[in-house]
N, C-alpha and C positions, 0 to 999 in steps of 0.2 A: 802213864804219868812218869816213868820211868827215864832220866835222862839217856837212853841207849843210844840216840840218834839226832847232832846239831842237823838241822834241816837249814836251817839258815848261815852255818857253816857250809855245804855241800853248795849252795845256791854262789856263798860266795867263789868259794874255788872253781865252779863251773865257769862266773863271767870272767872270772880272771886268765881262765885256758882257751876261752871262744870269744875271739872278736873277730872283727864286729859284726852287727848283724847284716843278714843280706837286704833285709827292708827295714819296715821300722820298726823300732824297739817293744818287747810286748811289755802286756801290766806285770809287774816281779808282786807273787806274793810271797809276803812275809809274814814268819810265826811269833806273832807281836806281841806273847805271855812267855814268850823263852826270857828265862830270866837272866841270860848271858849275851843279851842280844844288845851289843854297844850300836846305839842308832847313829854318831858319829861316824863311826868306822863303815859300818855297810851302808850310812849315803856315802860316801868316799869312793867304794866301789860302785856303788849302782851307776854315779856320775861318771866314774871311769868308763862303764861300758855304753854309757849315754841314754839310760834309762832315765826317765821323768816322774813316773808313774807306780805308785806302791797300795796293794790290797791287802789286809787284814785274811790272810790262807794259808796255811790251813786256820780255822778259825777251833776256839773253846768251845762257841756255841755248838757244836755238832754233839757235844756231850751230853747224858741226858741224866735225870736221878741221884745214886749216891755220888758219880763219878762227875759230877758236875756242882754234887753241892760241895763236895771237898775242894775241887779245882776252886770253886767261888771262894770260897773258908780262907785261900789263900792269896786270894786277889785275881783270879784268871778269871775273868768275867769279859763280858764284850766292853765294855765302858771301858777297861786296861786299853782293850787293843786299841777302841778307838783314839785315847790319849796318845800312842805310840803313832797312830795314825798322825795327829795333828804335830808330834816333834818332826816328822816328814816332811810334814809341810812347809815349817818354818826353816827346813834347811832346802826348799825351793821346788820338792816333789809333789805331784797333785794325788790324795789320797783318793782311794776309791774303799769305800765301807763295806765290807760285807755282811749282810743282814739273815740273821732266818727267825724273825721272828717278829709282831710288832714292837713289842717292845723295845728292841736294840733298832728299831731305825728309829725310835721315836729318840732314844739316847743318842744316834749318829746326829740326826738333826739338831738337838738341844745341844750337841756340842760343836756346831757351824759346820760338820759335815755333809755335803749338798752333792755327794755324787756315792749310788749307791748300789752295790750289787746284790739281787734279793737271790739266794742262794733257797733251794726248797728243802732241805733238810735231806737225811739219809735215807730215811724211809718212804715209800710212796704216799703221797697225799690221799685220805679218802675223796674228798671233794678238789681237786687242780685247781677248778675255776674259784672257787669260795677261798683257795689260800691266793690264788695270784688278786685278787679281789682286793684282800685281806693286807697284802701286804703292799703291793706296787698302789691301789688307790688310795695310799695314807701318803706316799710319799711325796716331796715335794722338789720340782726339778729347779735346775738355776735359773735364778729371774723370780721366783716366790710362787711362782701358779702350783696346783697341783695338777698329779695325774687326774684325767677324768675318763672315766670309761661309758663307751656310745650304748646310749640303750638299746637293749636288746627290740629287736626286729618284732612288731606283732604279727 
């Protein structure tokens, strides 16, 4: 929690010394609870380099316990990044949410984000199938349908 290292600082000077890309441009993620993170200024850049596209990465959610309920205590929750998410958008970038949890796509969704990366967490899953389950069959792709998953084979 320690400011030791702007990551979104280094992201920026990186596009600013490599252009342009040799194909097309990838998803930039951004650390969207840095609390020095002027979203003017790095869409500025990102459109410099001809990025479109911005992910909520590294995310808070990966934090678990005391180190998550302090991080919350102070506003770094997934709901923040999302809101940073959505200032992206209105400066013309297509957000992409990253989720590890239900709860935070159920927040991506209630706040009109409709493109979402389910991230599995740090730890291995006991059950893969029950989280991927868990969390890709709640969500809901553009157009309103949801995921459906094929029933299993008898």
């Amino acid at each position: 929690m320690l400011p030791v290292l702007d990551v979104n600082g280094a992201l920026r000077a990186a596009l600013e010394s490599r252009r342009p890309f040799r194909s097309s441009p990838p998803i930039v993620g951004i650390f969207a609870c840095d609390p020095f993170l002027r979203v003017a200024d790095m869409a500025k850049t990102l459109h410099g380099a001809g990025i479109d596209e911005v992910v909520n990465y590294p995310t808070v959610q990966c934090y678990e316990g005391e180190t998550a309920a302090a991080m919350a205590s102070v506003g770094y929750r997934a709901e923040a990044e999302f809101r940073v998410l959505l200032q992206f958008r209105e400066r013309g970038f297509a957000p992409v949410a990253c989720v590890m949890s239900l709860r935070a796509a159920e927040a991506a969704l209630t706040l009109g984000l409709r493109r979402i990366l389910i991230h599995p967490g740090l730890s291995s899953p006991g059950d893969a199938a029950a989280l991927w389950t868990e969390l890709a069959g709640h969500v809901a792709v553009e157009g309103g349908e949801p995921l459906g998953w094929r029933p299993a084979a008898s």
